[in-house]
VEXDREN-2710 file (C-alpha; in Angstrom, 1 decimal):
% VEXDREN-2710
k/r/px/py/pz
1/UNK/-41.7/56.0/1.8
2/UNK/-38.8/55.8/3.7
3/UNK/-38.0/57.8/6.9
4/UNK/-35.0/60.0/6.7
5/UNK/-35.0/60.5/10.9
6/UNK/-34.8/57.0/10.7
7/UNK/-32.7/55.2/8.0
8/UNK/-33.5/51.9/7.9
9/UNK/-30.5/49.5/9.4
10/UNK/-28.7/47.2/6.6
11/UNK/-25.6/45.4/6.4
12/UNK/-23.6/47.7/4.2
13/UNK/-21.1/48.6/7.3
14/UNK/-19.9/44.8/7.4
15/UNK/-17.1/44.2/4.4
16/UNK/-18.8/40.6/4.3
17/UNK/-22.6/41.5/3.9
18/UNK/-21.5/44.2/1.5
19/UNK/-19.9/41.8/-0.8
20/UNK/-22.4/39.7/-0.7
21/UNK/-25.2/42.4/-1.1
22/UNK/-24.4/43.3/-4.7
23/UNK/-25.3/39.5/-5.9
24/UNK/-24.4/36.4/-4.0
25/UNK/-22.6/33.7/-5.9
26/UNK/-25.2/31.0/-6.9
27/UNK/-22.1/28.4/-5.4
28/UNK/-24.6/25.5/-6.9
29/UNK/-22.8/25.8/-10.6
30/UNK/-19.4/25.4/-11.4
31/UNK/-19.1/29.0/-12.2
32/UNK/-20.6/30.3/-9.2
33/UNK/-18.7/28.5/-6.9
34/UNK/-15.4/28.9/-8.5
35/UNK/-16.1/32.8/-7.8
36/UNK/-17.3/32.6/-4.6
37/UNK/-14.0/30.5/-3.7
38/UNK/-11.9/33.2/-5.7
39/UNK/-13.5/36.3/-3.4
40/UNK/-13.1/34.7/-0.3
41/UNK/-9.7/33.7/-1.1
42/UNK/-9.4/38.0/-2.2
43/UNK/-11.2/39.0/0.8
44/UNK/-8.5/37.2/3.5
45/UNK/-8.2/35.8/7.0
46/UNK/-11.9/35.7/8.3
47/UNK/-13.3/35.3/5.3
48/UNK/-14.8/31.9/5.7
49/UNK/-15.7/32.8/9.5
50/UNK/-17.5/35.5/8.7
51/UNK/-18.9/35.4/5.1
52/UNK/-22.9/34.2/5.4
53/UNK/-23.0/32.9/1.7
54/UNK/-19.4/30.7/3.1
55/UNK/-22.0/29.4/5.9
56/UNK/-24.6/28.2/3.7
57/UNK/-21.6/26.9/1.4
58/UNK/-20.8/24.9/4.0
59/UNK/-23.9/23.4/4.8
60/UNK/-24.9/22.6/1.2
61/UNK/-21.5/20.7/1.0
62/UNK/-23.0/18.5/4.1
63/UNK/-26.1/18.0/3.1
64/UNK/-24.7/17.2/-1.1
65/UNK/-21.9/14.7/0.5
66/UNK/-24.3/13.0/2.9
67/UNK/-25.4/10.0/1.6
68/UNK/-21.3/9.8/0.5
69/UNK/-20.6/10.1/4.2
70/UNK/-23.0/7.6/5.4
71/UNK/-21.3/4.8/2.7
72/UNK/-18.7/4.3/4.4
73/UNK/-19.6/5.2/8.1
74/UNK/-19.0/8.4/8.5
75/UNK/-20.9/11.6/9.8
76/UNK/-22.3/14.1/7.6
77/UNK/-20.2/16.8/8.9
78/UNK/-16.7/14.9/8.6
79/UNK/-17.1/14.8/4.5
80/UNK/-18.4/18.8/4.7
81/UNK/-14.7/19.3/6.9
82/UNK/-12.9/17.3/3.9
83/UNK/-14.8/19.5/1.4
84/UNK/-14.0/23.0/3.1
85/UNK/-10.1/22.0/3.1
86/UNK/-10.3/20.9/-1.0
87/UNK/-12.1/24.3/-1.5
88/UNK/-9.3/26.4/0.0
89/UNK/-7.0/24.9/-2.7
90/UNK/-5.5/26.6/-5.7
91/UNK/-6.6/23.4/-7.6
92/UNK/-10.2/23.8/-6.8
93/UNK/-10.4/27.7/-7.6
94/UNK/-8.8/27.7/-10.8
95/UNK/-10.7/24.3/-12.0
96/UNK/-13.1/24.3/-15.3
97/UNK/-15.7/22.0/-12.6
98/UNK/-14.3/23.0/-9.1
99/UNK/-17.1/20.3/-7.6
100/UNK/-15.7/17.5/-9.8
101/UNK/-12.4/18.5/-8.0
102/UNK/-14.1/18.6/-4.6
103/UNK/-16.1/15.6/-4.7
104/UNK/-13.0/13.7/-6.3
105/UNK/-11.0/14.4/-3.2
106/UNK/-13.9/13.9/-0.4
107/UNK/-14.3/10.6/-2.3
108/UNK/-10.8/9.4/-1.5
109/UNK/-10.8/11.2/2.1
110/UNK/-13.4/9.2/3.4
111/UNK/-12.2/6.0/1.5
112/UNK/-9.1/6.6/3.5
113/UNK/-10.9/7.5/6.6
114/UNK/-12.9/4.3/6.7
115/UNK/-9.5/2.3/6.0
116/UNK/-8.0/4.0/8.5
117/UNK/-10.8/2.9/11.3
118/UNK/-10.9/-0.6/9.9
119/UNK/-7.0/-0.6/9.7
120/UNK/-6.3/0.8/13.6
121/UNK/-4.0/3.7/12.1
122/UNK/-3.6/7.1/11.0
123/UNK/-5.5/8.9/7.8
124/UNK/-2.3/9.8/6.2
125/UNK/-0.7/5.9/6.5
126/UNK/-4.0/4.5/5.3
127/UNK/-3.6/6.4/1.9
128/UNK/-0.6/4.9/1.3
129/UNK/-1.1/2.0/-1.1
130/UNK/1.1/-0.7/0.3
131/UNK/-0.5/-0.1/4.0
132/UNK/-4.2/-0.2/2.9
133/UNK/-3.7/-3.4/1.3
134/UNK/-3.5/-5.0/4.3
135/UNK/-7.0/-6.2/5.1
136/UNK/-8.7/-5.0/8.8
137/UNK/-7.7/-6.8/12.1
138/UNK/-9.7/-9.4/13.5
139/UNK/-10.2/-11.4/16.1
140/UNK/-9.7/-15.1/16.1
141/UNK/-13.1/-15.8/17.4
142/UNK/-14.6/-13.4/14.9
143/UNK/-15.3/-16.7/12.5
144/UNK/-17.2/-19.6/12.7
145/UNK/-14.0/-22.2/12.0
146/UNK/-11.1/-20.9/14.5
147/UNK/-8.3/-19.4/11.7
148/UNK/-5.9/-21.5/13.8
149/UNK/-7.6/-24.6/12.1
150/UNK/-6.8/-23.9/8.3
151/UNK/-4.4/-20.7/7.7
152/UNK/-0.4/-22.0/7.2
153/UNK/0.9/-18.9/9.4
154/UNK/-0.5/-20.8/12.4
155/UNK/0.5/-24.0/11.2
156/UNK/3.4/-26.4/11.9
157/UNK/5.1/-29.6/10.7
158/UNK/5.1/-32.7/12.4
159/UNK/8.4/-33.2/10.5
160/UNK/11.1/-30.3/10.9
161/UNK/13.6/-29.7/8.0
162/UNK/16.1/-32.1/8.4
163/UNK/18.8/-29.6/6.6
164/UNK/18.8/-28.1/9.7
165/UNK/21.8/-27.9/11.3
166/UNK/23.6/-29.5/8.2
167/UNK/26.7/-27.5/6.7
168/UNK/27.5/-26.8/3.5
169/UNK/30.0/-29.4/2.3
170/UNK/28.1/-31.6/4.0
171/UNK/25.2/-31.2/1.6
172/UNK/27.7/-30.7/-1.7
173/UNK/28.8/-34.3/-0.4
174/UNK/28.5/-36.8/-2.8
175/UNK/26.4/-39.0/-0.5
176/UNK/24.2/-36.0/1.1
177/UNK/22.0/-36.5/4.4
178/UNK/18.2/-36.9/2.8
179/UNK/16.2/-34.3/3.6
180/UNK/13.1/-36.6/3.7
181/UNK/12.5/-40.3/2.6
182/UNK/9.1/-39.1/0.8
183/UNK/9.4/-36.4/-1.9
184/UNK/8.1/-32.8/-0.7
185/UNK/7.1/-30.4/-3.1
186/UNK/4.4/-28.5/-1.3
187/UNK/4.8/-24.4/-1.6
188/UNK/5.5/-24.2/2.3
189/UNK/8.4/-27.0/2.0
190/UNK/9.6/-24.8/-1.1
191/UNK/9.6/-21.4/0.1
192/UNK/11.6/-22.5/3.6
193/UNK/14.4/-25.0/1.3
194/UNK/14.5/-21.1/-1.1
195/UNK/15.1/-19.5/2.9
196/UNK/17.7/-22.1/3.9
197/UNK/19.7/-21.8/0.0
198/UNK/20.3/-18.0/1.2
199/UNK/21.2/-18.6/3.8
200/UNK/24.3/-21.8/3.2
201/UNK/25.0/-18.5/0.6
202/UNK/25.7/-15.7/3.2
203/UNK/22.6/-14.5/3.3
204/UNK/21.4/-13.2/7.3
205/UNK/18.5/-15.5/8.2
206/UNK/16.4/-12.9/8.9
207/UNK/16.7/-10.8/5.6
208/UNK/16.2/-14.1/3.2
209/UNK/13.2/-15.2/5.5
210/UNK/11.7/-11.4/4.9
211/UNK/12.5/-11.2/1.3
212/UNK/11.2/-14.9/0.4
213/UNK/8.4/-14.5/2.1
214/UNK/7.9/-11.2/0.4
215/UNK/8.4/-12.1/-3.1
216/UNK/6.0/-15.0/-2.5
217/UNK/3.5/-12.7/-1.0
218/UNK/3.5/-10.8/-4.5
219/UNK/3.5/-13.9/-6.3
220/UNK/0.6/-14.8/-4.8
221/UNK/-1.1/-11.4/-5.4
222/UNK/-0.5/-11.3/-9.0
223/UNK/-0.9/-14.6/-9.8
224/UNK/1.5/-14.0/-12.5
225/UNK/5.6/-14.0/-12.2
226/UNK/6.0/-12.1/-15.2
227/UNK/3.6/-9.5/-13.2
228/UNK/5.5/-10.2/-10.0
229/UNK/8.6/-9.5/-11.1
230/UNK/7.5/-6.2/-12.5
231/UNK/5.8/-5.3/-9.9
232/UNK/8.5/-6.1/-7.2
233/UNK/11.7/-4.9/-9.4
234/UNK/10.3/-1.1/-8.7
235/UNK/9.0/-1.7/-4.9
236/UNK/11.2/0.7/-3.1
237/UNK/9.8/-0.3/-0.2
238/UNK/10.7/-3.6/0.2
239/UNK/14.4/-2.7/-0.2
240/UNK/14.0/-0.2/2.6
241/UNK/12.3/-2.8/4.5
242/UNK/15.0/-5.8/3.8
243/UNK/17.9/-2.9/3.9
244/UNK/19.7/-4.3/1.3
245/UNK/20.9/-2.4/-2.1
246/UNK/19.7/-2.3/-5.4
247/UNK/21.8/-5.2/-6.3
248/UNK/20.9/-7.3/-4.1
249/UNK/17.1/-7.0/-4.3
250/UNK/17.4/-7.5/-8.5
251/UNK/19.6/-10.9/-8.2
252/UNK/17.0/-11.9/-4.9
253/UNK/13.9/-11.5/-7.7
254/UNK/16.0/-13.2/-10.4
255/UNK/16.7/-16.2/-8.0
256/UNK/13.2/-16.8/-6.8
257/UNK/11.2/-16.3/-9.9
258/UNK/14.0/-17.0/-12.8
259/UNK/15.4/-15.6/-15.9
260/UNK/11.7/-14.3/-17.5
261/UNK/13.6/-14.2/-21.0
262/UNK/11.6/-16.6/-23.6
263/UNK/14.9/-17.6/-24.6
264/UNK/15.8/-18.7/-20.6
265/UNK/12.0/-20.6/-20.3
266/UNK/12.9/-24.2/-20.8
267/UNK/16.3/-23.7/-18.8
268/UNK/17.3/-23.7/-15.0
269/UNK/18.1/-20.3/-14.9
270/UNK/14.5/-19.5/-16.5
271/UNK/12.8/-21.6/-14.0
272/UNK/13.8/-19.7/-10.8
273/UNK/14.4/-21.4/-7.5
274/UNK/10.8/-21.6/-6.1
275/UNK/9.7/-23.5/-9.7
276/UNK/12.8/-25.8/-9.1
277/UNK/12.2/-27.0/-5.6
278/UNK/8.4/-27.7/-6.5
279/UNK/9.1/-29.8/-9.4
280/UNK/11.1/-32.0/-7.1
281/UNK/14.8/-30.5/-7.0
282/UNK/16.5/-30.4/-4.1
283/UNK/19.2/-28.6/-2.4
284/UNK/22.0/-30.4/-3.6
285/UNK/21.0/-29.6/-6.8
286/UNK/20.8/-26.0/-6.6
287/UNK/24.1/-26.4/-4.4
288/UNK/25.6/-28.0/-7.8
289/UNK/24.5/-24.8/-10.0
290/UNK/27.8/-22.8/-9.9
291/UNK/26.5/-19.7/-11.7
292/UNK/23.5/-19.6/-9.2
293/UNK/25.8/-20.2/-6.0
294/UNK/28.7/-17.6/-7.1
295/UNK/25.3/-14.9/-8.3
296/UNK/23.6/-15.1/-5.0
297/UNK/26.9/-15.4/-2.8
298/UNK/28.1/-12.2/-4.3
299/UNK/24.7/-10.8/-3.8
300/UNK/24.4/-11.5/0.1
301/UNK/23.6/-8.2/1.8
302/UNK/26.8/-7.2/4.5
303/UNK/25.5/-7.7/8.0
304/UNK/25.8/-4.5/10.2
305/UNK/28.8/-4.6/12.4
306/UNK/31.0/-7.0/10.2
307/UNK/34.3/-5.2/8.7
END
């Protein structure tokens, strides 16, 4: 029997409880969740605050993304916080499965939160593609061989290029200084003769350096320069980087990996420069290719501050 003098006390005066009180939302099936997410969006500012069923939401998306959390070194709670702003999305409310959504995105959140910690940078640059590529920074004492021993960035040549300082009659001369009295046709000896061709061709040192040693770095990527060229021909970023046009940045790829026609393959221009220096041309050579000088001269990017 119930007490008139004495109604019994229920939630029915908070807008939250009330909702709630005529049938939570069972938020463990697709359907259920979707209309929990639709009433809370209906319901306002607070809704999340306040809303008991949004509270035990919240800690059922902790406890479900846990072990997802833990995978790549993260706290439970930091996976439920990626969940709670993927559920406030039009994208997850109007979704057939809005936890395929949710756990798609917290998936990728905390990839790019544990790039970001290994990387030493923001979430938002470590989603970008071309900065989590780079693999996490390390010490040099971090290995059991010092990297100083083995890796050519820390390496140097007991023999300097002997172009250097050499002009460019000099080396169109008919009896050119030698650039070595033994053949060299390693990739490091190639990829600085391709930096010093730009540069006898107009090119600012620093630019060809940076875009040699960039179209070799996705060479070496893709192991592939039909793949390389593809790739790089639509890498926006690399002409931001270099600042050079459009232009410039096609006839710097066709120079370095070639013509990739079948019908250029056996020739010069299908070679490239790189595949030309390692089979044992020189610069002379190159020098001699009139179609390649008269390309890549009127390709050279304008240096800043010249009329």
């Amino acid at each position: 029997m119930t007490d008139n003098n004495n109604p019994p006390t229920t939630d029915a005066q908070d807008p939250y409880a009330a909702r709630t009180m005529a049938g939570a939302e069972d938020y463990r099936t697709r359907e259920g969740l979707r209309a929990l997410l639709r009433r809370l969006r209906d319901v306002g500012p607070g809704a999340w605050e306040h809303d008991p069923v949004a509270a035990q939401l919240m800690a059922f998306a902790a406890e479900k993304y846990a072990t997802l959390a833990r995978k790549h070194g993260l706290d439970p709670w930091e996976a439920a916080s990626a969940a709670f702003d993927v559920m406030r999305t039009k994208a997850a409310r109007n979704a057939d499965d809005p936890w395929a959504v949710i756990t798609h995105a917290v998936r990728i959140t905390c990839i790019a939160e544990e790039r970001a910690q290994g990387l030493l940078c923001s979430v938002h640059q470590a989603r970008r593609p071309h900065v989590s590529a780079f693999h996490d920074p390390e010490r040099f004492s971090d290995r059991d061989n010092p990297l100083t021993d083995y890796h050519p960035s820390l390496q140097t040549s007991d023999h300097p290029d002997q172009t250097e300082g050499i002009g460019l009659f000099d080396i169109l001369d008919d009896d050119p200084v030698p650039v070595s009295a033994e053949p060299r046709t390693s990739a490091q000896t190639a990829v600085e003769h391709a930096i010093r061709f730009l540069v006898l061709l107009g090119w600012p040192p620093e630019t060809a350096r940076a875009g040699v040693e960039h179209v070799c770095a996705g060479l070496a990527k893709t192991g592939s320069r039909q793949t390389a060229y593809e790739s790089l021909r639509r890498d926006r970023y690399a002409r931001a980087l270099l600042d050079i046009s459009g232009r410039s940045w096609s006839v710097l790829l066709r120079t370095l990996l070639g013509n990739l026609h079948p019908a250029y393959a056996a020739t010069s221009a299908g070679r490239g420069v790189l595949l030309r220096l390692l089979i044992g041309e020189s610069l002379p050579i190159l020098l001699r290719d009139d179609d390649l000088v008269l390309a890549v001269s009127l390709a050279a990017p304008t240096r800043r501050g010249r009329p």
